[in-house]
C-alpha positions, -999 to +999 in steps of 0.1 A: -018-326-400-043-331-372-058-368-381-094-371-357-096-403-349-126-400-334-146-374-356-183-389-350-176-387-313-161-349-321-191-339-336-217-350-308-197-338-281-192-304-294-228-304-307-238-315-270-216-285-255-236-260-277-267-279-264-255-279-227-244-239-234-279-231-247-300-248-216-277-229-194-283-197-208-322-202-207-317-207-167-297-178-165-326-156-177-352-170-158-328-165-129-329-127-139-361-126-148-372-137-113-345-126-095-339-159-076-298-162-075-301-194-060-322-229-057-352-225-076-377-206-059-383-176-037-387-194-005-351-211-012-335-178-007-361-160+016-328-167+043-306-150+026-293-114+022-307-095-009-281-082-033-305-053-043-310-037-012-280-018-010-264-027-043-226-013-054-225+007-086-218-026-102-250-046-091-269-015-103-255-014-135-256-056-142-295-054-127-308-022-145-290-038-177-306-076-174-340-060-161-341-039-197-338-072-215-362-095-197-388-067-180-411-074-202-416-108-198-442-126-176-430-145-145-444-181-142-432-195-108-425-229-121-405-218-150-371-217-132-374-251-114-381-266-150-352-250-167-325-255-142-344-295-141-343-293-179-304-285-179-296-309-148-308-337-164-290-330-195-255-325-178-264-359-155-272-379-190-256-369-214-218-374-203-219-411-198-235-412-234-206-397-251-185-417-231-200-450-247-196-435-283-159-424-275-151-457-264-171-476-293-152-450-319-120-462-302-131-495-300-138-492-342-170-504-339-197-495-370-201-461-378-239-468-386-237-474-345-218-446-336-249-423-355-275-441-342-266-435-305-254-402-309-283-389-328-307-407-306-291-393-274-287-358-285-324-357-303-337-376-274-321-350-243-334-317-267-369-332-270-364-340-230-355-305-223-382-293-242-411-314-225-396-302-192-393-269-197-430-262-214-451-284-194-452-292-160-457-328-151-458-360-177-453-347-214-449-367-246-413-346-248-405-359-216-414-398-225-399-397-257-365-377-245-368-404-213-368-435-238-343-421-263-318-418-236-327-457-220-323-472-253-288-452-258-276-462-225-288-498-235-275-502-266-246-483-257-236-508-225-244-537-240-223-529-272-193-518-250-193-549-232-189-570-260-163-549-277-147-552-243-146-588-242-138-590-284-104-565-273-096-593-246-095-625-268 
């Protein structure tokens, strides 16, 4: 029998990896839906060599089937540099965060702890991603998802460092 002995940290980080999946996917079809393969606007690839101007049968096939899906969308220019912000600042944040509830779980420290920072920092990066990707500029999403994350990595450094130094008495 598989004993977890780590099943709060489990949980987030799988729940994260969804989260983290999900973002992903959302720049991958704004990248499609504007066509912009790489960096996050048109002028970043204006340099470089246009895969649709003399596409092979599989180009053709992989644009005419992602143009069918997102065609009838409308382009907003600043939609991709959002999402692929939105996602960036979720894979920069969020890693360190599980780390501190791995090592706390390790470290047995409450469970009560262990939910608050987890919940906090996975609530606090969708509400983030959310304020990002609908509004451009400062956005009560944003602040909140901005906080949520400070106070995790807060709480969560400060409470590592004294289970660190309670582990070397």
């Amino acid at each position: 029998m598989n004993a977890n002995i780590i099943p709060i940290s489990t949980l987030f980080i799988g729940i994260n990896g969804l989260v983290a999946l999900a973002l992903s996917f959302i720049v991958v079809v704004e990248r499609t839906k504007t066509r912009v393969w790489h960096g996050e606007s048109v002028k970043d690839v204006a340099m470089q060599i246009d895969p649709l101007v003399n596409p092979t049968a599989w180009v053709s096939t992989v644009e005419n089937t992602s143009q069918k899906l997102v065609a009838s969308q409308a382009v907003d220019p600043g939609a991709l540099q959002r999402k692929v912000r939105a996602h960036g600042n979720f894979v920069e944040y969020v890693p360190l965060g599980l780390l501190f509830i791995v090592a706390l779980e390790l470290m047995r420290s409450p469970s009560w702890l262990l939910w608050l920072l987890a919940a906090t920092l996975t609530v606090g990066r969708l509400v983030y991603a959310w304020g990002v990707i609908n509004t451009y500029g400062p956005s009560i999403g944003r602040a909140i998802g901005f906080f949520a994350t400070w106070f995790v990595y807060i709480l969560g450094s400060t409470a590592c460092i004294y289970y660190a130094f309670q582990g070397l008495r």
